[in-house]
C-alpha positions as a Markdown table, in Angstrom:
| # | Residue | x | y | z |
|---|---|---|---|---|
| 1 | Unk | 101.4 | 135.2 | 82.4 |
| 2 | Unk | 103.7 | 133.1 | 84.1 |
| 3 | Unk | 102.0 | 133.3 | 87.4 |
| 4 | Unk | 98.5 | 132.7 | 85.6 |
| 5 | Unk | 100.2 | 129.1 | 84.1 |
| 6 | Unk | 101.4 | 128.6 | 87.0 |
| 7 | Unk | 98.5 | 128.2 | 89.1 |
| 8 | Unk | 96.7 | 126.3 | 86.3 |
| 9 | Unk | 99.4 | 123.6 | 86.5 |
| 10 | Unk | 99.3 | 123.5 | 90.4 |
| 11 | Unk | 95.2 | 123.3 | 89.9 |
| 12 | Unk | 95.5 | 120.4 | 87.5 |
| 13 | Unk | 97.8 | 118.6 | 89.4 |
| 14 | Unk | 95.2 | 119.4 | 92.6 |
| 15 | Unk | 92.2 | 118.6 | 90.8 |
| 16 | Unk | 90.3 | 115.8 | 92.5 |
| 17 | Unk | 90.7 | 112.6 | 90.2 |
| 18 | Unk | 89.8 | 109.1 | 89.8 |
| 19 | Unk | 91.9 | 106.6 | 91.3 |
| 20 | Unk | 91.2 | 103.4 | 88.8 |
| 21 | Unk | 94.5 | 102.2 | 88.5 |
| 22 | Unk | 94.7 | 101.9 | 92.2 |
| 23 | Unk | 91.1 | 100.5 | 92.2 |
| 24 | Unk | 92.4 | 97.7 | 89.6 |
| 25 | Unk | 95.9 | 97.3 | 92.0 |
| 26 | Unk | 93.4 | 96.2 | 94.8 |
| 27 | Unk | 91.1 | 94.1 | 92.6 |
| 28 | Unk | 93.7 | 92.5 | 91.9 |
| 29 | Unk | 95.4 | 91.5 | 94.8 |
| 30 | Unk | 91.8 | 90.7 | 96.4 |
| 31 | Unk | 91.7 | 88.3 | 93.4 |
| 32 | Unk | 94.9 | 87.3 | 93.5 |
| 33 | Unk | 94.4 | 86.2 | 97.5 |
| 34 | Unk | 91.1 | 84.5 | 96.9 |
| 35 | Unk | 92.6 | 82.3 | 94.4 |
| 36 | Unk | 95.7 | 81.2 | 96.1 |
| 37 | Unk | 93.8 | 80.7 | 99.2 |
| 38 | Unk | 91.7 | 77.8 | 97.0 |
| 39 | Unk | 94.6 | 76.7 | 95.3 |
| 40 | Unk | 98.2 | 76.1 | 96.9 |
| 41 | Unk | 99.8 | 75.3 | 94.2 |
| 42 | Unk | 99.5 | 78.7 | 92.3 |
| 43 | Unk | 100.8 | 80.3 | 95.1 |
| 44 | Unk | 103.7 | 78.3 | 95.6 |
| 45 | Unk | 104.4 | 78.5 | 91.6 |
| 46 | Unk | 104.3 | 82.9 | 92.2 |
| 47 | Unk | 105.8 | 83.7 | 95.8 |
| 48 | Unk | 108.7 | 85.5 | 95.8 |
| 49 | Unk | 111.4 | 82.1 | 96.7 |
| 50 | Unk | 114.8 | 83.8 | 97.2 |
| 51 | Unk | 116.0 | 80.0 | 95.9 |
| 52 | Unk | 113.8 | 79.7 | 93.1 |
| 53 | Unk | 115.2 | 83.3 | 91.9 |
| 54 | Unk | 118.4 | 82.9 | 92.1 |
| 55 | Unk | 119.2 | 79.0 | 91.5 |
| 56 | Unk | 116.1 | 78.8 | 88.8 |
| 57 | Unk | 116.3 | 82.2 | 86.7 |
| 58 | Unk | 112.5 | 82.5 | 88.1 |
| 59 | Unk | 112.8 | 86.5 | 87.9 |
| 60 | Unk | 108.5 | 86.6 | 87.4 |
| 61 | Unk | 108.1 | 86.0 | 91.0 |
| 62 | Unk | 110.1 | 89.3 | 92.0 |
| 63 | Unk | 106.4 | 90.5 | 90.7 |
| 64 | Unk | 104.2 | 87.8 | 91.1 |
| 65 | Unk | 105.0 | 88.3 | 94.8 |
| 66 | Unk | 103.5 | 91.4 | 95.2 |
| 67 | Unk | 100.5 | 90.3 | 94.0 |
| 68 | Unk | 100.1 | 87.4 | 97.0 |
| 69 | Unk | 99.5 | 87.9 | 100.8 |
| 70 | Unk | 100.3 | 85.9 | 103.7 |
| 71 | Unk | 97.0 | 85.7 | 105.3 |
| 72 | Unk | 93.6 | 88.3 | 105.4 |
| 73 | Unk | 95.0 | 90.8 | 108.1 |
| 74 | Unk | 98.1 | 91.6 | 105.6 |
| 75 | Unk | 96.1 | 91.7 | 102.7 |
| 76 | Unk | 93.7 | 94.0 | 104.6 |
| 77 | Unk | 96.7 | 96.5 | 106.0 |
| 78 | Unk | 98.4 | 96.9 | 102.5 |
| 79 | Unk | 94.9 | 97.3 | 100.7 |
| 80 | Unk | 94.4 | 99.9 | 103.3 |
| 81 | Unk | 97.7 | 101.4 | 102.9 |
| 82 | Unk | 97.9 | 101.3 | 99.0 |
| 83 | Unk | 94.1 | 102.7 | 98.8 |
| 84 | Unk | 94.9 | 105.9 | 101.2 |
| 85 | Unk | 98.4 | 106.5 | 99.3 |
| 86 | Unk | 97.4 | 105.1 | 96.1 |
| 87 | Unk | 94.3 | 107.6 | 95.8 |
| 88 | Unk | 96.0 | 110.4 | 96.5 |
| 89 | Unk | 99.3 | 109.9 | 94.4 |
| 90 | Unk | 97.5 | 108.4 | 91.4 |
| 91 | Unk | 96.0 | 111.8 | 91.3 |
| 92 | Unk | 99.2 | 114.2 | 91.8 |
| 93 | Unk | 101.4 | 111.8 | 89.7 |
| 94 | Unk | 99.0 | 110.4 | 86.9 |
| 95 | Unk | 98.5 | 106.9 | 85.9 |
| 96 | Unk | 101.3 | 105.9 | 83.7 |
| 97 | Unk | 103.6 | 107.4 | 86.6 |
| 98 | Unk | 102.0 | 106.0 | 89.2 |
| 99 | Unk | 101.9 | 102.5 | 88.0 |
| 100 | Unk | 105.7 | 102.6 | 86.6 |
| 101 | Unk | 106.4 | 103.6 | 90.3 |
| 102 | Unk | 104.1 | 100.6 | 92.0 |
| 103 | Unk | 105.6 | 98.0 | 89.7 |
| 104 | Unk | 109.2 | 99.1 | 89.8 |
| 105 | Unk | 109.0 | 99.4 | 93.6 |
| 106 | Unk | 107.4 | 96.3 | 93.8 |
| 107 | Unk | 110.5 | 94.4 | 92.1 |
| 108 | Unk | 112.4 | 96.7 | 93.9 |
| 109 | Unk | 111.1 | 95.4 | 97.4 |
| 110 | Unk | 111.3 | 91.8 | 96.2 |
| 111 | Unk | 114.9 | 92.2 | 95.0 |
| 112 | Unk | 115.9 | 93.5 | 98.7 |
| 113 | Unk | 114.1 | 91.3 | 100.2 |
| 114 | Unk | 115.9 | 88.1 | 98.3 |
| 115 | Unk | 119.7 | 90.3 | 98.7 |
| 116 | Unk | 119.1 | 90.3 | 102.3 |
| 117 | Unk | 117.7 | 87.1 | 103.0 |
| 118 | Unk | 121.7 | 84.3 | 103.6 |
| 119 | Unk | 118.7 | 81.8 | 104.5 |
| 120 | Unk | 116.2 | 80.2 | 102.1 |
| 121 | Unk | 112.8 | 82.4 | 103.0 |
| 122 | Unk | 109.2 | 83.0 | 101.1 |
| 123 | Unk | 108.0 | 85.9 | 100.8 |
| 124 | Unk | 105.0 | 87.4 | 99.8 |
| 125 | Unk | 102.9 | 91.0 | 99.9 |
| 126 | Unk | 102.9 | 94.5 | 98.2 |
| 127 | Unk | 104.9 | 96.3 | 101.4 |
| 128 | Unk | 107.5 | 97.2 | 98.8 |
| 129 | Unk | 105.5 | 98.7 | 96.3 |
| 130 | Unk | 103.7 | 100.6 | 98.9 |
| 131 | Unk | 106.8 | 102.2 | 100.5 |
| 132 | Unk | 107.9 | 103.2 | 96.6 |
| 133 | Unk | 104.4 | 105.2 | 96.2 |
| 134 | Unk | 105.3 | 106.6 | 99.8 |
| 135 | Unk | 108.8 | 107.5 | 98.4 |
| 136 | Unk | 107.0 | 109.1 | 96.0 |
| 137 | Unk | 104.7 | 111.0 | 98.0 |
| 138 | Unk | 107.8 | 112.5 | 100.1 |
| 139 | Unk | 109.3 | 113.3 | 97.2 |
| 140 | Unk | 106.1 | 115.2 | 95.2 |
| 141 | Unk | 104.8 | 116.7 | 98.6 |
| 142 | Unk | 108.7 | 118.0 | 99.3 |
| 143 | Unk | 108.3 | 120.0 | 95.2 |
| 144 | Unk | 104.4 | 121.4 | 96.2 |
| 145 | Unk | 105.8 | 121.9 | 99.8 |
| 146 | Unk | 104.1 | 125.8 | 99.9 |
| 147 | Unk | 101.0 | 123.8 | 99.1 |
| 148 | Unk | 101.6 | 120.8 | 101.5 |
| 149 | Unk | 104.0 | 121.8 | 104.4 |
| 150 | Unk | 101.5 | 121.0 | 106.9 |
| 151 | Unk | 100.2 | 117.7 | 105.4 |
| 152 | Unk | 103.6 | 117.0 | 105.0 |
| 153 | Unk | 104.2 | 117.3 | 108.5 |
| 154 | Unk | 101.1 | 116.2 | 109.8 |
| 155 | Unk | 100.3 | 113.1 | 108.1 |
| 156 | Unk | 102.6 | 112.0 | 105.3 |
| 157 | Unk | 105.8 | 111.7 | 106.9 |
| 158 | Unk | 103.9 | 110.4 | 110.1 |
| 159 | Unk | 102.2 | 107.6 | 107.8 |
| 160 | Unk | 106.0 | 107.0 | 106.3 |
| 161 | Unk | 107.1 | 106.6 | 110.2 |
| 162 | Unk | 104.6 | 104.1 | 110.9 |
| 163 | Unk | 105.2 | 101.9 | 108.2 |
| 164 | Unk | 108.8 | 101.9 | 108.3 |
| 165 | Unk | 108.3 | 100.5 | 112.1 |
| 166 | Unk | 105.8 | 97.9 | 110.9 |
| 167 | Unk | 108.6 | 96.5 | 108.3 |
| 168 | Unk | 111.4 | 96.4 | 110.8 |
């Protein structure tokens, strides 16, 4: 019996699902890029502003940050990133999960990102939320490692590699 409920939880948690929450994510940062890009002033009223945090109380922009990219070649590498990650994990994790884990990151990443800026810096993008989901992946392909040792190896810890190099 146990073995028998065992495999049906690993074949649930397998089971090919649909991604919408990650399909919203990108909607809406598309969205979000497309109407910053007309308008300057919302952007400037939502980056993350390491100043306006701290000397303001403006604690929003920790996650109204994520949301805005610098230019179309950022938006287009985290969109790529978060909709190769986000598919998959979203799937494995479930939705609630997976967005408690994109959000939190995502304030996470801006909260690092204003602790280790001395200087007055903007700063925009979803690059923290994105390593959280890959946090997450490390961590839920490291507990279904009999059933993902070689992805593991092979492409999620490469992909984890790559994008650390890309944020240093």
């Amino acid at each position: 019996r146990k073995n028998k409920r065992d495999a049906e939880i690993v074949n649930n948690v397998f089971a090919p699902k649909k991604p919408y929450v990650t399909r919203i994510l990108i909607a809406l940062n598309i969205i979000m890029f497309l109407v910053t890009m007309f308008n300057e002033e919302i952007f400037s009223l939502l980056v993350v502003w390491n100043k306006g945090i701290i000397k303001y109380g403006q604690y929003y922009r920790l996650i109204t940050g994520t949301f805005l990219h610098a230019n179309i070649v950022h938006l287009f590498f985290n969109m790529s990133a978060l909709n190769s990650i986000g598919s998959q994990l979203e799937g494995f994790i479930g939705r609630t999960k997976f967005i408690i884990v994109y959000l939190l990151s995502g304030i996470v990443g801006s909260l690092l990102s204003v602790a280790l800026h001395s200087t007055e810096f903007v700063g925009v993008g979803a690059s923290g939320a994105i390593f959280g989901l890959l946090g997450s992946l490390l961590y839920f392909g490291y507990h279904y490692r009999v059933y993902l040792g070689q992805v593991m190896q092979s492409q999620i810890i490469p992909i984890i590699l790559v994008n650390l190099a890309i944020g240093f």
